[in-house]
PyMOL CGO cylinders between C-alpha atoms (Angstrom):
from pymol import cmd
from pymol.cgo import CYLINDER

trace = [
    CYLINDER, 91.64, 65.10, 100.59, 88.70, 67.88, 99.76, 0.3, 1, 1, 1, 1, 1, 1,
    CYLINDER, 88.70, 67.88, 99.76, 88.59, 71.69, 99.05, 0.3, 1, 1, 1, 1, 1, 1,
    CYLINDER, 88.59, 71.69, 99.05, 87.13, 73.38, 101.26, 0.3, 1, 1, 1, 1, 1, 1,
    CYLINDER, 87.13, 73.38, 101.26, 84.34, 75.10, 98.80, 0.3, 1, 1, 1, 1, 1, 1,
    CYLINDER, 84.34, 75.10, 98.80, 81.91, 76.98, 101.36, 0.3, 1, 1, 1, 1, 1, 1,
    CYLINDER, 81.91, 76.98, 101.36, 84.23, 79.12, 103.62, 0.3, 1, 1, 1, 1, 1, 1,
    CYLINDER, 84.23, 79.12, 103.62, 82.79, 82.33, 105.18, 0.3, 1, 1, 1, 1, 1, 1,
    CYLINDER, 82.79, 82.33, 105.18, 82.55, 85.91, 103.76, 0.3, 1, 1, 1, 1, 1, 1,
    CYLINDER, 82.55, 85.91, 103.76, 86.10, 87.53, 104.77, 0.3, 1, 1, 1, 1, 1, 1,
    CYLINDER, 86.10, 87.53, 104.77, 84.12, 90.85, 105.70, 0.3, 1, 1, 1, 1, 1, 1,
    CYLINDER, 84.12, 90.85, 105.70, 82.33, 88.81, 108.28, 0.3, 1, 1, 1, 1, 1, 1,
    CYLINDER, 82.33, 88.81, 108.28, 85.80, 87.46, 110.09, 0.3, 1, 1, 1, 1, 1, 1,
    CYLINDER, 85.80, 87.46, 110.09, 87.14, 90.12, 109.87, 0.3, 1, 1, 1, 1, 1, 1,
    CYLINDER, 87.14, 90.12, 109.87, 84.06, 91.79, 111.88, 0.3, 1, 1, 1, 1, 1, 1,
    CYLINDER, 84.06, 91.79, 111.88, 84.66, 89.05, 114.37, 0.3, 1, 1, 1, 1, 1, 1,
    CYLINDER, 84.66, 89.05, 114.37, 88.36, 89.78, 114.74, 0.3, 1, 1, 1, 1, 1, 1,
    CYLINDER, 88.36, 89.78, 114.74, 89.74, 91.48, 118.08, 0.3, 1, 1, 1, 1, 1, 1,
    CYLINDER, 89.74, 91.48, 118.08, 86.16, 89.91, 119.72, 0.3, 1, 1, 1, 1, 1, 1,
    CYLINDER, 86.16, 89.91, 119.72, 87.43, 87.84, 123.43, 0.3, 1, 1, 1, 1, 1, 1,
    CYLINDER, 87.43, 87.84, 123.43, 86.78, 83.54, 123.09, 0.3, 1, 1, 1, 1, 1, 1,
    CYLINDER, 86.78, 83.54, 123.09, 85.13, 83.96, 126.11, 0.3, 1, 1, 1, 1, 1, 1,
    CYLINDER, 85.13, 83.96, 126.11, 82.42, 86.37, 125.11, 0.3, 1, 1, 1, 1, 1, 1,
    CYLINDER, 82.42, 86.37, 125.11, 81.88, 84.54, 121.60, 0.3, 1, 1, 1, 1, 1, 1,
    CYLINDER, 81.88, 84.54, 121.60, 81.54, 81.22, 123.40, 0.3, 1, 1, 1, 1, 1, 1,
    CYLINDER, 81.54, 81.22, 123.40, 78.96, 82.82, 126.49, 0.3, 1, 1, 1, 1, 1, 1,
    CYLINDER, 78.96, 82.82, 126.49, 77.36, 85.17, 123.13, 0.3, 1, 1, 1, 1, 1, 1,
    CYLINDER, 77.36, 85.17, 123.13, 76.19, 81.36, 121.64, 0.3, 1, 1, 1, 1, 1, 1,
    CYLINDER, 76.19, 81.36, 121.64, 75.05, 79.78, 124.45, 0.3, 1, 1, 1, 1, 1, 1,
    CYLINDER, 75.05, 79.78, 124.45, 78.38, 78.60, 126.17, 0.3, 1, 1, 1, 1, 1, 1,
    CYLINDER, 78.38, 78.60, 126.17, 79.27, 76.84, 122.60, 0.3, 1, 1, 1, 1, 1, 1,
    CYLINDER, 79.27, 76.84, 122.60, 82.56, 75.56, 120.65, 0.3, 1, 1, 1, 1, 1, 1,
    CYLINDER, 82.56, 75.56, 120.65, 85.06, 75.93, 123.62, 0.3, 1, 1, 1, 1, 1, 1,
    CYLINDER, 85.06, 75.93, 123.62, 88.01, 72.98, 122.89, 0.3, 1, 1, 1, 1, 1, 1,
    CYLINDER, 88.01, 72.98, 122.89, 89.87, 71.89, 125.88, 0.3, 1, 1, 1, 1, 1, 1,
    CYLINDER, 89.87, 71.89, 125.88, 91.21, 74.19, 128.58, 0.3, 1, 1, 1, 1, 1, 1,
    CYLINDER, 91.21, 74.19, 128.58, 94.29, 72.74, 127.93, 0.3, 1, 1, 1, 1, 1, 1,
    CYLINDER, 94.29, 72.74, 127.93, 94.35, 73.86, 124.47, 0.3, 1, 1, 1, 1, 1, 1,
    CYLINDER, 94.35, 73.86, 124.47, 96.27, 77.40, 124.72, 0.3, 1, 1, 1, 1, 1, 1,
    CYLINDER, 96.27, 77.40, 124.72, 98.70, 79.82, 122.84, 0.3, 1, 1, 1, 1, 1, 1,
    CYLINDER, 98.70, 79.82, 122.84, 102.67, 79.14, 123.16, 0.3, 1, 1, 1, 1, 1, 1,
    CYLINDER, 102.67, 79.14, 123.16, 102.74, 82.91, 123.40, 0.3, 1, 1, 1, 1, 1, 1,
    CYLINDER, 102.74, 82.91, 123.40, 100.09, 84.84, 125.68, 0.3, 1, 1, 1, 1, 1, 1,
    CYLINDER, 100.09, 84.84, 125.68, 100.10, 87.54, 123.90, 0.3, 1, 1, 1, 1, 1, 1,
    CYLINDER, 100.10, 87.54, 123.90, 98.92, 85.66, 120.51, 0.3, 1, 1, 1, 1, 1, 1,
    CYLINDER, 98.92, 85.66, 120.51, 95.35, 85.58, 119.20, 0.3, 1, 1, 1, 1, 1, 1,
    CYLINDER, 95.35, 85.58, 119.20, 94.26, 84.36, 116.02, 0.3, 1, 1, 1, 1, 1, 1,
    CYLINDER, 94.26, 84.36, 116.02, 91.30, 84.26, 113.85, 0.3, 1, 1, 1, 1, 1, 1,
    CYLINDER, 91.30, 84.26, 113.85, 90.27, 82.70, 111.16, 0.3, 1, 1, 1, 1, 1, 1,
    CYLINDER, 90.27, 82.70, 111.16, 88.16, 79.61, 108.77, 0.3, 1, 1, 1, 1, 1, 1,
    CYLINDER, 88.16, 79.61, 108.77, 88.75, 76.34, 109.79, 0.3, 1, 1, 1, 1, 1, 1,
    CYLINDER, 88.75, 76.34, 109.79, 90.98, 73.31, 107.37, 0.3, 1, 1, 1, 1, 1, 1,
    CYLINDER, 90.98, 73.31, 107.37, 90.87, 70.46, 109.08, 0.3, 1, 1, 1, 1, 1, 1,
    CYLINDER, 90.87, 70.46, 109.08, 93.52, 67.69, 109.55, 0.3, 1, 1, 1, 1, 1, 1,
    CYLINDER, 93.52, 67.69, 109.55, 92.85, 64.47, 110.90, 0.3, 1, 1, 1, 1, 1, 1,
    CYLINDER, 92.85, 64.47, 110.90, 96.19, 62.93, 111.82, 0.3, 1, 1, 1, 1, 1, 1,
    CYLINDER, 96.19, 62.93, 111.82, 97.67, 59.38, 113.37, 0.3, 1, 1, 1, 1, 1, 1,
    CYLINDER, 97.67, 59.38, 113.37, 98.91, 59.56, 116.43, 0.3, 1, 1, 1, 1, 1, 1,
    CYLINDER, 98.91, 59.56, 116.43, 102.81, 60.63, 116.76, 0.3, 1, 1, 1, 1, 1, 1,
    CYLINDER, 102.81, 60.63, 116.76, 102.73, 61.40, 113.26, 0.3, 1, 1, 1, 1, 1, 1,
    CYLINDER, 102.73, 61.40, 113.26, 103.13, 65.05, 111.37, 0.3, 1, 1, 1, 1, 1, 1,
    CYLINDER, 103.13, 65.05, 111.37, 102.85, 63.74, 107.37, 0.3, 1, 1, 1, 1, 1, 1,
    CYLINDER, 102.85, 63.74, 107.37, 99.61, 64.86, 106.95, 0.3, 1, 1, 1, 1, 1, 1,
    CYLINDER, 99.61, 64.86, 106.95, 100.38, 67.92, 109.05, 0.3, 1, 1, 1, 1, 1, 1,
    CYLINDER, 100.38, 67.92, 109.05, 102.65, 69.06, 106.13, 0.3, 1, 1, 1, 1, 1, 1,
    CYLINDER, 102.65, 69.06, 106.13, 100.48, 67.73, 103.39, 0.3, 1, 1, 1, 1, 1, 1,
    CYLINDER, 100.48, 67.73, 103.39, 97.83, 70.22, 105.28, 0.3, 1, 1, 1, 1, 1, 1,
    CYLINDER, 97.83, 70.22, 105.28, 100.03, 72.94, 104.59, 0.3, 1, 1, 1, 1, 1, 1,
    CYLINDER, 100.03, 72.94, 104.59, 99.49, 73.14, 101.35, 0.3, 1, 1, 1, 1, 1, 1,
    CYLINDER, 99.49, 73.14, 101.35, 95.86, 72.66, 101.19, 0.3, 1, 1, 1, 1, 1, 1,
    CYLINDER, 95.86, 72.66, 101.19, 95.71, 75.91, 103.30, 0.3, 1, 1, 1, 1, 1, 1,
    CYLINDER, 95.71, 75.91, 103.30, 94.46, 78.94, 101.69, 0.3, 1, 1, 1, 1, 1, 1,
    CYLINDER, 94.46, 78.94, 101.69, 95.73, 82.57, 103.32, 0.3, 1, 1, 1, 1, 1, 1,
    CYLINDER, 95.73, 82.57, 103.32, 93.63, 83.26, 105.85, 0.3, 1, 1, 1, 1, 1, 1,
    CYLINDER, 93.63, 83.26, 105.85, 92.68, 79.75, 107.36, 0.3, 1, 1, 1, 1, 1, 1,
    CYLINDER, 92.68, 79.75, 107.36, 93.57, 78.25, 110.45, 0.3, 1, 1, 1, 1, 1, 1,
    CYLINDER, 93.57, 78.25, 110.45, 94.86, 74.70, 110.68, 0.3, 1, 1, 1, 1, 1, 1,
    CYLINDER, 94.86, 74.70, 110.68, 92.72, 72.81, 113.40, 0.3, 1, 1, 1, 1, 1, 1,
    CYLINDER, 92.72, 72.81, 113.40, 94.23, 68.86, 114.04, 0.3, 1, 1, 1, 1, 1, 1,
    CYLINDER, 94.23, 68.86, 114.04, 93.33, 66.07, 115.70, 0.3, 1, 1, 1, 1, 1, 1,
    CYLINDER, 93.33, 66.07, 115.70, 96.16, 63.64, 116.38, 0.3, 1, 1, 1, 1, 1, 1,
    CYLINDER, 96.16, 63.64, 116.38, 94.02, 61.17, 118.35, 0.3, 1, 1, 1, 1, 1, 1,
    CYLINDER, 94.02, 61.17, 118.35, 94.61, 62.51, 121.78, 0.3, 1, 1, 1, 1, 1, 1,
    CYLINDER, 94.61, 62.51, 121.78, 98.74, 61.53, 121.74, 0.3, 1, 1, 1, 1, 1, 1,
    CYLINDER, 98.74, 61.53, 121.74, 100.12, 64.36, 123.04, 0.3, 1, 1, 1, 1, 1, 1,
    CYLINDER, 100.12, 64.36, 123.04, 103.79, 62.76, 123.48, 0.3, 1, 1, 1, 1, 1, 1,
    CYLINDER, 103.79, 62.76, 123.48, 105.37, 63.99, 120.06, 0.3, 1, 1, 1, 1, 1, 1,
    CYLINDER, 105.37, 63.99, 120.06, 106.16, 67.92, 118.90, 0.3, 1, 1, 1, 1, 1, 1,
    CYLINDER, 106.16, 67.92, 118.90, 104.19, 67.58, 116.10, 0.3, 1, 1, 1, 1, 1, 1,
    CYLINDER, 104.19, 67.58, 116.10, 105.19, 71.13, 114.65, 0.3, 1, 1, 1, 1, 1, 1,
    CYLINDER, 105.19, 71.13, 114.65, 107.72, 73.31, 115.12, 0.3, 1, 1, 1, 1, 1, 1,
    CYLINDER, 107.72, 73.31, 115.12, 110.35, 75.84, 113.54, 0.3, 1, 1, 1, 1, 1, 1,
    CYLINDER, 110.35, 75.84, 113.54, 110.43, 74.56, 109.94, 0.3, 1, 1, 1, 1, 1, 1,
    CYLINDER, 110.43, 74.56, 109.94, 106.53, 73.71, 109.42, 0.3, 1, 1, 1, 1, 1, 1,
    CYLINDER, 106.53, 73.71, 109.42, 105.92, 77.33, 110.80, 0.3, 1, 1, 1, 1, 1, 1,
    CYLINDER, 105.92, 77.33, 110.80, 108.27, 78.89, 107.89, 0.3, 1, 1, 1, 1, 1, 1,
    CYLINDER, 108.27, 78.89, 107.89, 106.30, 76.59, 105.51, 0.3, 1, 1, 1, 1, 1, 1,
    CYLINDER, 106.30, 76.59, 105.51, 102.89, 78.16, 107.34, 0.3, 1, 1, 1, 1, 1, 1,
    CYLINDER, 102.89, 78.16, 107.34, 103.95, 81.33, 106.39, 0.3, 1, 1, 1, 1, 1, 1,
    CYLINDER, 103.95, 81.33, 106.39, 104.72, 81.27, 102.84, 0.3, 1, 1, 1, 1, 1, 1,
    CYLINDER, 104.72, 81.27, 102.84, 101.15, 80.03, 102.33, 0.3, 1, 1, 1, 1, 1, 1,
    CYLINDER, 101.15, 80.03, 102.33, 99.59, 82.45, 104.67, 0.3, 1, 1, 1, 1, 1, 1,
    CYLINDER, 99.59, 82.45, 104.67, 98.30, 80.15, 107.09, 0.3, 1, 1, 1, 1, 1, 1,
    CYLINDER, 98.30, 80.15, 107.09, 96.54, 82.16, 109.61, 0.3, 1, 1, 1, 1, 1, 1,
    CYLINDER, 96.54, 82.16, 109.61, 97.50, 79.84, 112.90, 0.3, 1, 1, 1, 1, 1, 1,
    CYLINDER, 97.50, 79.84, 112.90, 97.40, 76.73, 114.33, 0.3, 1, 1, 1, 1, 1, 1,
    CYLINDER, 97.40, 76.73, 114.33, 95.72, 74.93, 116.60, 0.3, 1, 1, 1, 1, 1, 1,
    CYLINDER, 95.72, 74.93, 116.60, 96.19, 70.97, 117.45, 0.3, 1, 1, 1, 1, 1, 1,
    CYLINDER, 96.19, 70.97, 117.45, 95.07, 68.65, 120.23, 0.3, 1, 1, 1, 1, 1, 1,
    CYLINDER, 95.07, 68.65, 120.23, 98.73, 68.04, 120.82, 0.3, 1, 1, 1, 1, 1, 1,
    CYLINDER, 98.73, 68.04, 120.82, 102.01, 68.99, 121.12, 0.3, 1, 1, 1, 1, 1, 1,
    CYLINDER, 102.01, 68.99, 121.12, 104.71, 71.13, 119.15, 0.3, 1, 1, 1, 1, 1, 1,
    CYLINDER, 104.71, 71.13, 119.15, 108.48, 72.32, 119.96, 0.3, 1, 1, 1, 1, 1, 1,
    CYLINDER, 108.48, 72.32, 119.96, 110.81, 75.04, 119.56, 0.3, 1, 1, 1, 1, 1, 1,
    CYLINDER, 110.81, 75.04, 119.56, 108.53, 77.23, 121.64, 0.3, 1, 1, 1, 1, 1, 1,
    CYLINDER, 108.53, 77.23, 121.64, 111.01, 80.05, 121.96, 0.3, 1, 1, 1, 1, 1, 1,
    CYLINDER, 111.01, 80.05, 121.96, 111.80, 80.16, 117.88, 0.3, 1, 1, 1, 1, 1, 1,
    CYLINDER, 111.80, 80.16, 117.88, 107.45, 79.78, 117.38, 0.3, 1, 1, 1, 1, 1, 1,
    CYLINDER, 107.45, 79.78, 117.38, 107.57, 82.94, 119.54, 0.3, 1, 1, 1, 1, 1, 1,
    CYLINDER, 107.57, 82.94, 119.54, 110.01, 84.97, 117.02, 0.3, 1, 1, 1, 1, 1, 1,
    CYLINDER, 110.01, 84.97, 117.02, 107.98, 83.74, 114.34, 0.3, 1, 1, 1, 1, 1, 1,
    CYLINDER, 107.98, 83.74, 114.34, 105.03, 85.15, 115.40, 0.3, 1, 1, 1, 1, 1, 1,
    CYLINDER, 105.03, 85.15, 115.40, 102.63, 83.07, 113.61, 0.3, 1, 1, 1, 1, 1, 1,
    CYLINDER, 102.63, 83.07, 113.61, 100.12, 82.05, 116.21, 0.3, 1, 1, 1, 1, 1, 1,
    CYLINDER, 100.12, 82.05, 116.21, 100.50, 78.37, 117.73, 0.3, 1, 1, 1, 1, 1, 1,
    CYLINDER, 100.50, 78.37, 117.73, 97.81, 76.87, 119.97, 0.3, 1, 1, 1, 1, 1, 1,
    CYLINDER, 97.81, 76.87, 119.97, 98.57, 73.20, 121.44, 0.3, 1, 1, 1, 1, 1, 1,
    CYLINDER, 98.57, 73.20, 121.44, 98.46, 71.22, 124.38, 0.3, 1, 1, 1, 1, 1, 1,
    CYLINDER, 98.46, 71.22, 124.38, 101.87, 72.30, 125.52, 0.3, 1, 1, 1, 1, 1, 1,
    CYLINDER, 101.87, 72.30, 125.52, 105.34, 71.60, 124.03, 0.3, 1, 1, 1, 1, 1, 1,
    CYLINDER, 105.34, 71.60, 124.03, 107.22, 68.11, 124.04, 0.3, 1, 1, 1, 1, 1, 1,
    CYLINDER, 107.22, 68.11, 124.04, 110.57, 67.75, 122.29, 0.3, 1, 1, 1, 1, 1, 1,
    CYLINDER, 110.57, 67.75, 122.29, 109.76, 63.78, 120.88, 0.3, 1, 1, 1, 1, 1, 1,
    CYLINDER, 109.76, 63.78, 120.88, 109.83, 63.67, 117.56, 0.3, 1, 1, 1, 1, 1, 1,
    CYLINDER, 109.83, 63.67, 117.56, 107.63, 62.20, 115.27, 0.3, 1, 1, 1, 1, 1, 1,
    CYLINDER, 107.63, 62.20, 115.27, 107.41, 59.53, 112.40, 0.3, 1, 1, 1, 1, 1, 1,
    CYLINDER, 107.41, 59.53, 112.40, 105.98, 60.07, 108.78, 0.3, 1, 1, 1, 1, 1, 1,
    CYLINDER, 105.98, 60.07, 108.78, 104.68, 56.65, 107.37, 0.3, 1, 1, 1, 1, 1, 1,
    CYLINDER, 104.68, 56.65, 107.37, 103.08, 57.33, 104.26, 0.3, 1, 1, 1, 1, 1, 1,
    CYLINDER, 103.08, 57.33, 104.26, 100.84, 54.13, 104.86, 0.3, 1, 1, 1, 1, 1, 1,
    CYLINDER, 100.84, 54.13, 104.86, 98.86, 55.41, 108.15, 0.3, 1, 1, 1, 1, 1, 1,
    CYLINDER, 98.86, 55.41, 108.15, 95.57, 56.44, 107.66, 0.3, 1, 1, 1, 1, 1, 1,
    CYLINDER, 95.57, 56.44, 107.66, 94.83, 60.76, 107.69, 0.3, 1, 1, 1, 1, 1, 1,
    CYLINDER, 94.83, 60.76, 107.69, 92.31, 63.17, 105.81, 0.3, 1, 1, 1, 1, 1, 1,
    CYLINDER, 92.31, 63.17, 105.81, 92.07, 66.77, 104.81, 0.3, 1, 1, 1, 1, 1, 1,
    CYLINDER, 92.07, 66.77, 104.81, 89.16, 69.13, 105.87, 0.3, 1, 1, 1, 1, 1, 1,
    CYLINDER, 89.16, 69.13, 105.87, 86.96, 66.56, 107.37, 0.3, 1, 1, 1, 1, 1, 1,
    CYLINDER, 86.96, 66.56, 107.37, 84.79, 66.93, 110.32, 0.3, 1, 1, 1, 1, 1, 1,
    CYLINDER, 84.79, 66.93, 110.32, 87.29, 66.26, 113.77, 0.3, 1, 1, 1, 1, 1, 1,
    CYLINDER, 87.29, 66.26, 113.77, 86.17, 66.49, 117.14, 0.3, 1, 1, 1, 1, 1, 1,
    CYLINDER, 86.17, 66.49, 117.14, 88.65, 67.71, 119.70, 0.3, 1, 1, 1, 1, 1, 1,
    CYLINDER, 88.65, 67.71, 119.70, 87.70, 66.95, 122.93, 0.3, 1, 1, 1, 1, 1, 1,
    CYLINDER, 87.70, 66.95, 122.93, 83.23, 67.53, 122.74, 0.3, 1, 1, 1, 1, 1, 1,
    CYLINDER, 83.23, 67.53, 122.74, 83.32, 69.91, 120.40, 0.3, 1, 1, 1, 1, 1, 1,
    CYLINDER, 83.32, 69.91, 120.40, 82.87, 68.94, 116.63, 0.3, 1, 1, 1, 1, 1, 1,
    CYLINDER, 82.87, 68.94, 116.63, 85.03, 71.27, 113.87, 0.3, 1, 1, 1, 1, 1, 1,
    CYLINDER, 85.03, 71.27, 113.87, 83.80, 71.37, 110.26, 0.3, 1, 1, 1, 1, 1, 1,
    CYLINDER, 83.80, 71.37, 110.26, 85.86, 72.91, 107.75, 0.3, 1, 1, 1, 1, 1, 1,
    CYLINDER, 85.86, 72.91, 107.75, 84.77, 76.41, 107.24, 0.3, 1, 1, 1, 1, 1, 1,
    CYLINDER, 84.77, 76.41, 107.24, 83.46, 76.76, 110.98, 0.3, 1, 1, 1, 1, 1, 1,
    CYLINDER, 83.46, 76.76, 110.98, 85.19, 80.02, 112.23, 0.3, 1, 1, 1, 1, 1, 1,
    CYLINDER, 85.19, 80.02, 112.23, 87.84, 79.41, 114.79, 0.3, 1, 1, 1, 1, 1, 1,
    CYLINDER, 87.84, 79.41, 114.79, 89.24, 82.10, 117.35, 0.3, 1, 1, 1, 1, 1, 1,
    CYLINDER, 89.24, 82.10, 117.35, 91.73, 81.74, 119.98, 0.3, 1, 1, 1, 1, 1, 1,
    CYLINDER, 91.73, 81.74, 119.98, 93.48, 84.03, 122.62, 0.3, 1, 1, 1, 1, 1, 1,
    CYLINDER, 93.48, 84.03, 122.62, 95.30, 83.93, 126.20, 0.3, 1, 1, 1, 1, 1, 1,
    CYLINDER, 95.30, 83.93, 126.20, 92.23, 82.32, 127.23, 0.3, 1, 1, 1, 1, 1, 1,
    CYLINDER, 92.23, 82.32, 127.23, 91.36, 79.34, 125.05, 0.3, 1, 1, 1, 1, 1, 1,
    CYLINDER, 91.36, 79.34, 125.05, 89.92, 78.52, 121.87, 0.3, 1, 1, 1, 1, 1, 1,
    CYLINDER, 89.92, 78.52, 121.87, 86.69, 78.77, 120.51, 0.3, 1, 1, 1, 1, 1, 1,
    CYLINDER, 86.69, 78.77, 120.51, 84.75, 77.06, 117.66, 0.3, 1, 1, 1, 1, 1, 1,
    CYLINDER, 84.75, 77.06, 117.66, 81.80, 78.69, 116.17, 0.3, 1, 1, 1, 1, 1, 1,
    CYLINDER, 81.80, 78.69, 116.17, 79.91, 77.33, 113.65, 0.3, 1, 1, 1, 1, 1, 1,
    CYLINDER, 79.91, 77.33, 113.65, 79.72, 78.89, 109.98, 0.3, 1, 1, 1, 1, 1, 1,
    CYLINDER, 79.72, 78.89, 109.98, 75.86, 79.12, 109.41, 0.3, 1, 1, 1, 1, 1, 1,
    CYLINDER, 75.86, 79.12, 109.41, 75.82, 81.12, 113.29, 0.3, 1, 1, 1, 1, 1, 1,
    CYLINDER, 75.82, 81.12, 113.29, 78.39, 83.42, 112.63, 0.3, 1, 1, 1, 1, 1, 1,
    CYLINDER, 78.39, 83.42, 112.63, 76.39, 86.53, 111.72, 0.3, 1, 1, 1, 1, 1, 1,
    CYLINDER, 76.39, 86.53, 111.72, 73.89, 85.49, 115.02, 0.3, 1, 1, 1, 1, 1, 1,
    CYLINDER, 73.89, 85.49, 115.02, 76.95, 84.97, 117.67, 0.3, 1, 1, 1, 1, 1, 1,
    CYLINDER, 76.95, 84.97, 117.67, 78.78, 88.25, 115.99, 0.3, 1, 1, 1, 1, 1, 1,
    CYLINDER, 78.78, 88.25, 115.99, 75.22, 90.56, 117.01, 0.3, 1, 1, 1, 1, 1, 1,
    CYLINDER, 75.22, 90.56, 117.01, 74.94, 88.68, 120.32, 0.3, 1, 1, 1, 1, 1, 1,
    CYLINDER, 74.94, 88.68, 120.32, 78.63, 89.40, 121.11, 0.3, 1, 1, 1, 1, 1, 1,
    CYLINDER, 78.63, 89.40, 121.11, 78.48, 93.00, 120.64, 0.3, 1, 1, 1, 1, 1, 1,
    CYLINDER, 78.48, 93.00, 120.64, 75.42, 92.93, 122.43, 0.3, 1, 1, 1, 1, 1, 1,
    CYLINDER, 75.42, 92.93, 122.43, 76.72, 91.32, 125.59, 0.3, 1, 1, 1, 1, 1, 1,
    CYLINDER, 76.72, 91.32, 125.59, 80.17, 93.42, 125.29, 0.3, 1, 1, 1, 1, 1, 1,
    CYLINDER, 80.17, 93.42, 125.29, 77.53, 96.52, 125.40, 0.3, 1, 1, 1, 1, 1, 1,
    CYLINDER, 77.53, 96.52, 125.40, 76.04, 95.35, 128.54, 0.3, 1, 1, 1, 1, 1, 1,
    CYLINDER, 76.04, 95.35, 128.54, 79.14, 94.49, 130.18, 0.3, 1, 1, 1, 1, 1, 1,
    CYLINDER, 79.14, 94.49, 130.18, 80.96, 98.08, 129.60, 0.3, 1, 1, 1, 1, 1, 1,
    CYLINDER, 80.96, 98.08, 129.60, 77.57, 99.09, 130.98, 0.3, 1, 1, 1, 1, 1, 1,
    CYLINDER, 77.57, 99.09, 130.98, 78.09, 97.16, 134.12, 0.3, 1, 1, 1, 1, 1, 1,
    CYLINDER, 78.09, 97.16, 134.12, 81.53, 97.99, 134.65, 0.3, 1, 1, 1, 1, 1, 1,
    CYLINDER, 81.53, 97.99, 134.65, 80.44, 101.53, 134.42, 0.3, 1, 1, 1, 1, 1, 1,
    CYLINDER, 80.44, 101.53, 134.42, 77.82, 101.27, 137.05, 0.3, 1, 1, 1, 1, 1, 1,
    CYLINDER, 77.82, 101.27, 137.05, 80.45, 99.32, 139.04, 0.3, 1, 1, 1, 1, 1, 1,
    CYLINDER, 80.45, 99.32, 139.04, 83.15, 102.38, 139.16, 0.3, 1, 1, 1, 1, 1, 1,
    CYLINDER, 83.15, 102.38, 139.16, 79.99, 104.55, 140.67, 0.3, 1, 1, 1, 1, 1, 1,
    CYLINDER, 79.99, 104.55, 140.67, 79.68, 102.33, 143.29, 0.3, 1, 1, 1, 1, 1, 1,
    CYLINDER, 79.68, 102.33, 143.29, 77.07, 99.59, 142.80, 0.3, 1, 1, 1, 1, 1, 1,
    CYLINDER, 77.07, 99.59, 142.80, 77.52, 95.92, 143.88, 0.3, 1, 1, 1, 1, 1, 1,
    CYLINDER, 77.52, 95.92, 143.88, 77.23, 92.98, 142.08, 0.3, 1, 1, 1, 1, 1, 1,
    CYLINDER, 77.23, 92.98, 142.08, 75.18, 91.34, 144.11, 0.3, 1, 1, 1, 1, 1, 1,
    CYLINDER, 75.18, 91.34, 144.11, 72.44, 94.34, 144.01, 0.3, 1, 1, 1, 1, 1, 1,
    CYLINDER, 72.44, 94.34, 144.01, 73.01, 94.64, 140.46, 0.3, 1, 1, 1, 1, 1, 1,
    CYLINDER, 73.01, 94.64, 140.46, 72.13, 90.83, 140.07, 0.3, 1, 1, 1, 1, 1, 1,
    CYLINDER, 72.13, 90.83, 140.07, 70.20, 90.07, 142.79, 0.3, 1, 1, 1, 1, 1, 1,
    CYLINDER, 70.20, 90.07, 142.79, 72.03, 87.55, 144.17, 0.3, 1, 1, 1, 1, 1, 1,
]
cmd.load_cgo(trace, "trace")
């Protein structure tokens, strides 16, 4: 297991907060975007926040708690469980234990259950989907704490700034942050620029020459 020691400046997240995954991950260059399949058990959730990795066995949630409390406030728990989705890797009782260490979120390339209590929480959870299988804890199988994971062609570093909302998540690296922040309001600019010219009665395909 490793600290994370390099995380970014809070002020900076918290500039990026309320900013769409799909404009941060167009803003970059079409970057960091995990797996369509990757979204929140609530719509309405969004989350924001520095990355602490878990790299997990498949069907197992050991080092999922032992991530817990490696979590500083503020961070979002990213796992890879080796593409098994068949297991609810988290649920009710891991997201109480989230919250007293003011874990941001969650987001995992599987599974978790008791969607409808996650919900009440209110603690943002984004998975694969729920699955009510339960899961082992063998203290032998191999894990690791805030190491670089890759989830499905995108690689997460601990520290890299991860956002997700209705749409999907997003990964963007910690040393572009300030860059895909400027580009992002730049391109939201443009776009409440286009909408505008829209309402007075443009067309797209004039506008872009298509």
């Amino acid at each position: 297991m490793t600290e994370i020691t390099d995380r970014p400046d809070a002020a900076l997240v918290d500039a990026v907060r309320g900013i769409g995954t799909a404009t941060l991950h167009e803003a970059g260059g079409q970057i960091g975007a995990l797996p369509s399949y990757i979204k929140p058990v609530s719509n309405d959730w969004y989350v924001c926040g520095a990355a602490m990795t878990v790299l997990s066995p498949p069907k197992d949630n050991l080092w999922l708690h032992r991530g817990i409390y490696h979590a500083q406030p503020g961070e979002v728990m990213v796992v890879d469980t080796g593409g098994f989705h068949e297991a609810g890797y988290w649920g009710e009782i891991m997201t109480h234990a989230a919250q007293q260490v003011g874990m941001a979120g969650l987001v995992i390339d599987g599974c978790v259950r008791d969607g409808s209590i996650l919900e009440e929480l209110g603690m943002p959870v984004f998975s694969a989907g729920l699955c009510i299988r339960g899961t082992a804890k063998n203290k032998e199988a191999y894990g690791a704490i805030n190491i670089p994971i890759r989830i499905g062609e995108i690689w997460v570093n601990p520290g890299d700034l991860v956002v997700g909302d209705r749409d999907g998540v997003v990964v963007v690296p910690q040393e572009r942050i300030g860059e895909v922040l400027e580009k992002s309001r730049a391109r939201e600019e443009k776009e409440a620029n286009t909408i505008s010219r829209l309402h007075q009665g443009e067309r797209t395909v004039d506008m872009y020459g298509f």
